[in-house]
C-alpha positions in Angstrom: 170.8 -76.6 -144.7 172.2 -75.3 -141.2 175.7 -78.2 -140.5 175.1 -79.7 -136.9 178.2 -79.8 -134.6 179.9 -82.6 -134.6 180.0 -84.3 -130.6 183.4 -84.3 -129.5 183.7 -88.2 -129.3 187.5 -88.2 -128.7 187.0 -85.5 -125.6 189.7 -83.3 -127.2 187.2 -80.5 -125.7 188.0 -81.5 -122.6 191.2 -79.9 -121.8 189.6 -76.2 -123.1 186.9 -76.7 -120.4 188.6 -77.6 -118.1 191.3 -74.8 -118.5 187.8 -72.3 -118.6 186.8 -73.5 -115.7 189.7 -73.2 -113.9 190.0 -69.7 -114.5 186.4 -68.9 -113.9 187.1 -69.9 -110.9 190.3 -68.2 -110.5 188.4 -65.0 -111.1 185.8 -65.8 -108.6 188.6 -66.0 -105.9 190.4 -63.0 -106.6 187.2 -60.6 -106.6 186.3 -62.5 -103.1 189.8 -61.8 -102.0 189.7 -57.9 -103.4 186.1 -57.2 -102.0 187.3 -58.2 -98.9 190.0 -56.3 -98.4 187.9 -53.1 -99.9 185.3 -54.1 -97.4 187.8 -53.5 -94.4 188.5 -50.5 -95.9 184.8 -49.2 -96.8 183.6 -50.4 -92.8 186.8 -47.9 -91.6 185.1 -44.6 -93.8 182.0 -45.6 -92.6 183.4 -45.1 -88.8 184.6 -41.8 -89.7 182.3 -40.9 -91.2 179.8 -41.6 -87.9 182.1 -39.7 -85.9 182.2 -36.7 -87.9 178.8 -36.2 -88.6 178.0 -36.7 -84.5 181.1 -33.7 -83.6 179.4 -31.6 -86.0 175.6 -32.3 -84.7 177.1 -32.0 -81.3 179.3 -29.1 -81.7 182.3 -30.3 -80.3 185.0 -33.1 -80.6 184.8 -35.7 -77.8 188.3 -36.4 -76.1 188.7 -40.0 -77.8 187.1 -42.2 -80.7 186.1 -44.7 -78.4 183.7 -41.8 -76.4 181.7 -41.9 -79.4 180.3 -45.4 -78.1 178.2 -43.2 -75.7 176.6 -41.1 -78.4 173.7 -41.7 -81.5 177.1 -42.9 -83.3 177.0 -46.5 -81.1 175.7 -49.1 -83.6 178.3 -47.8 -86.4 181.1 -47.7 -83.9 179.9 -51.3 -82.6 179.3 -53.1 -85.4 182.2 -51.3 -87.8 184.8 -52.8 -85.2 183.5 -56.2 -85.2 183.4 -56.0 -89.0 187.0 -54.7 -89.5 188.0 -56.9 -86.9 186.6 -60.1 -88.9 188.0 -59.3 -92.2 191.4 -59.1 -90.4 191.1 -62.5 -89.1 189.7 -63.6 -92.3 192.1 -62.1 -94.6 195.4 -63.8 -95.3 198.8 -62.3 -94.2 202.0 -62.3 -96.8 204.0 -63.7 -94.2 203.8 -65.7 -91.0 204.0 -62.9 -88.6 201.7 -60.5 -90.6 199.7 -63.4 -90.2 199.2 -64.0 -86.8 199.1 -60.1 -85.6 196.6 -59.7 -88.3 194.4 -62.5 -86.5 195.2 -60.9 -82.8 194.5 -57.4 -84.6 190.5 -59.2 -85.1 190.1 -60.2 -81.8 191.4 -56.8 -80.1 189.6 -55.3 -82.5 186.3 -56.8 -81.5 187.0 -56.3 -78.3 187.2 -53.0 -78.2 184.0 -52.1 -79.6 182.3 -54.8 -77.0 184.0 -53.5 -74.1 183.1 -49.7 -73.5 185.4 -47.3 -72.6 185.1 -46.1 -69.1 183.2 -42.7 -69.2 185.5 -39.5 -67.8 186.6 -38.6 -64.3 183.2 -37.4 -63.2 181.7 -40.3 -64.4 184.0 -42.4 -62.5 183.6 -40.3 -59.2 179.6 -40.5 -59.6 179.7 -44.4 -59.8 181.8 -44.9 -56.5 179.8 -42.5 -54.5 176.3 -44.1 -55.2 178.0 -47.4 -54.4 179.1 -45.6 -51.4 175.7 -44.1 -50.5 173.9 -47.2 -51.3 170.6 -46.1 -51.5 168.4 -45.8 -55.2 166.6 -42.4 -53.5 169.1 -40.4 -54.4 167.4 -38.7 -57.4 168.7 -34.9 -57.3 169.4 -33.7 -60.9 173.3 -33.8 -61.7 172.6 -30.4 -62.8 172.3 -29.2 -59.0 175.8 -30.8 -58.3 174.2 -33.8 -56.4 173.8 -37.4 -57.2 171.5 -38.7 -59.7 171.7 -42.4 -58.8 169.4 -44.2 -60.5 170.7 -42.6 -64.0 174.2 -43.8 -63.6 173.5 -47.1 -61.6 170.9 -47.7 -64.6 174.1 -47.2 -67.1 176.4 -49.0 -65.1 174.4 -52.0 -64.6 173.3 -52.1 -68.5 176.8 -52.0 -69.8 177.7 -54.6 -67.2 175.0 -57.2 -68.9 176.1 -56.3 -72.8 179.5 -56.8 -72.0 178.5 -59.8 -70.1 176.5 -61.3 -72.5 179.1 -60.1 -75.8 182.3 -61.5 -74.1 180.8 -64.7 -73.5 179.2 -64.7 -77.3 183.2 -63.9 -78.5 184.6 -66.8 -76.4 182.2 -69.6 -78.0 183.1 -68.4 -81.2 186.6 -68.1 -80.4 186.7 -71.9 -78.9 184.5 -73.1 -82.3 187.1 -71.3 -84.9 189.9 -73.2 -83.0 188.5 -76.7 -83.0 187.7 -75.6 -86.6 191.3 -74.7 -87.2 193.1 -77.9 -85.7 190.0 -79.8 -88.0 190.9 -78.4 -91.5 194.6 -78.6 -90.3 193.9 -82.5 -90.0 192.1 -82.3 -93.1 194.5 -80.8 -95.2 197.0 -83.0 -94.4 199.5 -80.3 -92.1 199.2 -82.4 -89.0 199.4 -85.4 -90.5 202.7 -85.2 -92.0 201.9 -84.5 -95.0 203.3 -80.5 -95.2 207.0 -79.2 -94.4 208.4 -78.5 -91.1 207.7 -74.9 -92.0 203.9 -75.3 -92.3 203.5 -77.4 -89.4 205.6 -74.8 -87.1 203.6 -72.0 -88.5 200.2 -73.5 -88.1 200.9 -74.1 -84.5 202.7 -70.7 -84.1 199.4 -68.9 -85.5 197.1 -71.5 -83.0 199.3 -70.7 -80.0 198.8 -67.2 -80.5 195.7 -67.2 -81.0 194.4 -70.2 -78.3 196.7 -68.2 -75.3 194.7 -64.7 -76.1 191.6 -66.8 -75.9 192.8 -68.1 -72.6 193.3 -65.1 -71.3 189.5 -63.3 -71.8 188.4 -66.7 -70.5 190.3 -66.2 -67.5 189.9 -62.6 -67.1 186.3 -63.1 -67.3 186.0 -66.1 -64.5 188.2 -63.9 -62.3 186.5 -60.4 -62.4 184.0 -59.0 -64.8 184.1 -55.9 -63.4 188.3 -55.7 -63.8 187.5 -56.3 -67.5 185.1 -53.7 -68.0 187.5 -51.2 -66.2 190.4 -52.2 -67.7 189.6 -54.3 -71.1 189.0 -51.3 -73.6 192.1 -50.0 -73.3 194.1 -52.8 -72.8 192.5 -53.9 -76.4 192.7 -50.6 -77.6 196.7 -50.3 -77.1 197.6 -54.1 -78.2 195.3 -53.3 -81.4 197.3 -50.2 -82.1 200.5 -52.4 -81.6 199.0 -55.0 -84.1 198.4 -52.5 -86.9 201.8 -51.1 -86.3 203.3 -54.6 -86.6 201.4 -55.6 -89.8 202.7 -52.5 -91.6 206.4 -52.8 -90.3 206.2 -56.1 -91.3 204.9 -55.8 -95.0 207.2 -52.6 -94.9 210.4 -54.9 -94.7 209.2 -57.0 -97.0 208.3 -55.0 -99.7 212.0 -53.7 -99.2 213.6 -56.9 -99.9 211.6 -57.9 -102.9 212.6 -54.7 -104.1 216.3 -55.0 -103.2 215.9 -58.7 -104.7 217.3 -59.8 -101.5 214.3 -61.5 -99.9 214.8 -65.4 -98.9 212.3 -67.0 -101.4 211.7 -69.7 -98.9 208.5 -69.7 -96.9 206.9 -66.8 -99.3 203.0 -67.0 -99.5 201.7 -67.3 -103.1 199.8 -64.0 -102.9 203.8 -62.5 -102.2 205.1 -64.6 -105.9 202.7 -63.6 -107.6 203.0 -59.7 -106.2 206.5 -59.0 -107.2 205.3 -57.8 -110.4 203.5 -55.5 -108.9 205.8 -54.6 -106.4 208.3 -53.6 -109.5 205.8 -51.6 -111.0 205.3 -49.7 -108.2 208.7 -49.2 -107.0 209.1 -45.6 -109.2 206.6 -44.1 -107.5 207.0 -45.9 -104.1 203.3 -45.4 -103.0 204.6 -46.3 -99.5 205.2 -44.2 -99.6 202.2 -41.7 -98.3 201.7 -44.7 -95.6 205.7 -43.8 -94.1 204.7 -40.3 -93.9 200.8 -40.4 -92.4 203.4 -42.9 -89.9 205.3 -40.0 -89.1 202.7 -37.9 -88.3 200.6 -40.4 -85.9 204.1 -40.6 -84.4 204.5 -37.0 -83.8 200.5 -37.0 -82.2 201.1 -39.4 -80.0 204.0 -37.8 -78.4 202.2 -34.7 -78.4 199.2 -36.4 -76.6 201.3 -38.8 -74.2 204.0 -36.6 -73.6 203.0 -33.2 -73.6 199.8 -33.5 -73.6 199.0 -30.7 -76.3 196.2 -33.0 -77.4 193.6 -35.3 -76.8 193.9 -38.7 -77.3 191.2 -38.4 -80.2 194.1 -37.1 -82.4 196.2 -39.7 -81.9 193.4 -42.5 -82.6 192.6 -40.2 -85.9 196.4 -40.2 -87.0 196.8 -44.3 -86.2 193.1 -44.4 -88.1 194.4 -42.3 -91.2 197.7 -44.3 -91.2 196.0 -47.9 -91.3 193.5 -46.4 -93.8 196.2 -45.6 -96.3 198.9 -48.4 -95.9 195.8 -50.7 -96.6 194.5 -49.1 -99.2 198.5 -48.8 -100.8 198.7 -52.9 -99.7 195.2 -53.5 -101.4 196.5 -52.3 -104.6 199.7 -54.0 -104.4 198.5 -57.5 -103.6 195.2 -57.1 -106.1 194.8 -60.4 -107.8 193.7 -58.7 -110.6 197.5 -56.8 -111.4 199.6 -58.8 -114.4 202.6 -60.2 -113.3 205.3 -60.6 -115.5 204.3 -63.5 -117.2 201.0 -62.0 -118.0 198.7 -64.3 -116.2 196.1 -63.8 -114.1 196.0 -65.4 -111.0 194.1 -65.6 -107.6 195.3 -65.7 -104.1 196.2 -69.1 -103.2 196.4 -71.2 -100.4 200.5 -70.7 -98.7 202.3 -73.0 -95.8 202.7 -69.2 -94.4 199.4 -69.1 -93.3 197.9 -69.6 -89.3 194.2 -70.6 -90.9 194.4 -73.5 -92.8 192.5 -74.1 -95.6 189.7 -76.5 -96.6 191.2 -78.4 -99.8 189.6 -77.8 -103.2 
């Protein structure tokens, strides 16, 4: 004769449950907050990967990353950048300002795979002169050294109606995330009164940022399409350079501090608290590293390409690629949710008054 459980009448259970749960739930968060980080980095191999296996089809490098938008390599260079640059607005930074240039970082980001680059010098000249001739009957094969009008007037217009059409896509979803913002804001009590100064200042610090970038696409756009698509790539291009550069200075310092034990513990995220474990394990080996010296070396291309101009800009976009590549990957490990602190508990990434995206309460 089997004994039958006895029903917990007293609910003396409950606590256990609850606790199981709670940590269920935990783990669900940190392997959301891991895959997305590893997702950033998976959507960057997958770029380079694109572009390697076009130079070697093609026989040649092409003089930039973004020139790759013009071959069989499009879709992956497209949709890789609006990918990466969604998981960097999505993704949390460990401190106010990594914060808000990781959300800037996004938008450039997407920009810059919306916004073509402008094709070469003799692409250029071919697009002013059939303006100039202003006739469609010029139809001579650019082999011969004349104009083939149709061709390019065919590619200019197309790329003027995707980047049409794309920018205005961007800015609705740009205007929707910030009434979305100021709405969980509301809802979580920040502009209400209900947080610290510090929150409120850094929510509207992130939304400032974010809503005077929006601004200005809206206002580029209404003023001259054709000024963007000449001069939007690589305005995106250099600011999102700038942005990855910032992020890693910034996370840079701060992993200094915590290590020096001298970092202000005010206004640190809970992803940072619950890091410095982590940080202390990996302060022997310093796996920072491998991210200072790939630094170096994008450093040393870029002066080589914008100085002396030994190189094409493709090398310096490769050494700024390889750089954010392995300070993310070094960060990712750092800031897993997964890693023991101290105390020996496991816990997931929560919600900080650092951050520019509030979040929906639990």
């Amino acid at each position: 004769m089997t004994s039958q459980p006895k029903p917990d009448v007293d609910g003396r259970d409950e606590p256990a449950r609850v606790a199981t749960a709670r940590q269920r739930d935990s783990d669900t968060l940190a392997k959301s907050y891991r895959y997305l980080r590893l997702a950033l980095v998976g959507l960057l191999v997958c770029l380079a990967v694109a572009v390697v296996l076009q130079s070697v089809n093609q026989g040649h490098l092409l003089g930039s990353v973004s020139a790759y938008y013009y071959t069989p390599a499009q879709a992956i260079f497209v949709g890789g950048l609006i990918g990466f640059g969604a998981c960097m607005i999505a993704l949390q930074g460990t401190t106010l300002v990594e914060d808000i240039f990781l959300n800037l970082g996004g938008a450039f980001a997407a920009l810059v795979a919306i916004v073509p680059t402008a094709r070469d010098g003799d692409y250029r000249a071919l697009v002013r002169a059939c303006r100039e001739a202003g006739t469609p009957l010029l139809t001579q094969k650019a082999s011969s050294g004349r104009l083939d009008c149709p061709t390019v007037q065919a590619l200019e217009a197309a790329t003027r109606a995707n980047v049409d059409n794309n920018l205005w896509a961007l800015l609705v979803v740009g205007a929707a995330g910030l009434v979305v913002a100021v709405v969980f804001a509301g809802r979580d009590g920040t502009l209400r009164g209900q947080a610290d100064g510090d929150a409120l200042r850094s929510f509207w610090w992130g939304f400032g940022a974010v809503l005077g970038l929006w601004l200005a696409v809206l206002i580029a756009r209404l003023v001259s399409l054709q000024w963007v698509i000449d001069n939007g790539h690589w305005i995106a291009a250099v600011l999102l350079f700038v942005c990855v550069l910032i992020v890693a200075w910034q996370n840079s310092r701060r992993v200094k501090e915590e290590q020096s034990g001298d970092g202000p513990r005010k206004g640190r995220s809970g992803v940072v608290e619950r890091s410095m474990g982590a940080v202390g394990a990996l302060g022997r080996r310093d796996w920072y590293i491998w991210a200072r010296w790939t630094l170096l070396v994008a450093v040393v291309t870029g002066v080589l390409w914008g100085v002396f101009h030994l190189i094409t800009l493709f090398w310096f976009e490769a050494a700024v690629f390889v750089f954010f590549l392995v300070f993310w990957t070094v960060q990712t490990i750092e800031l897993d949710p997964s890693t023991k602190p101290a105390s020996g508990r496991r816990t997931a990434p929560p919600a900080t008054s650092t951050s520019t995206r509030p979040r929906a309460p639990a």
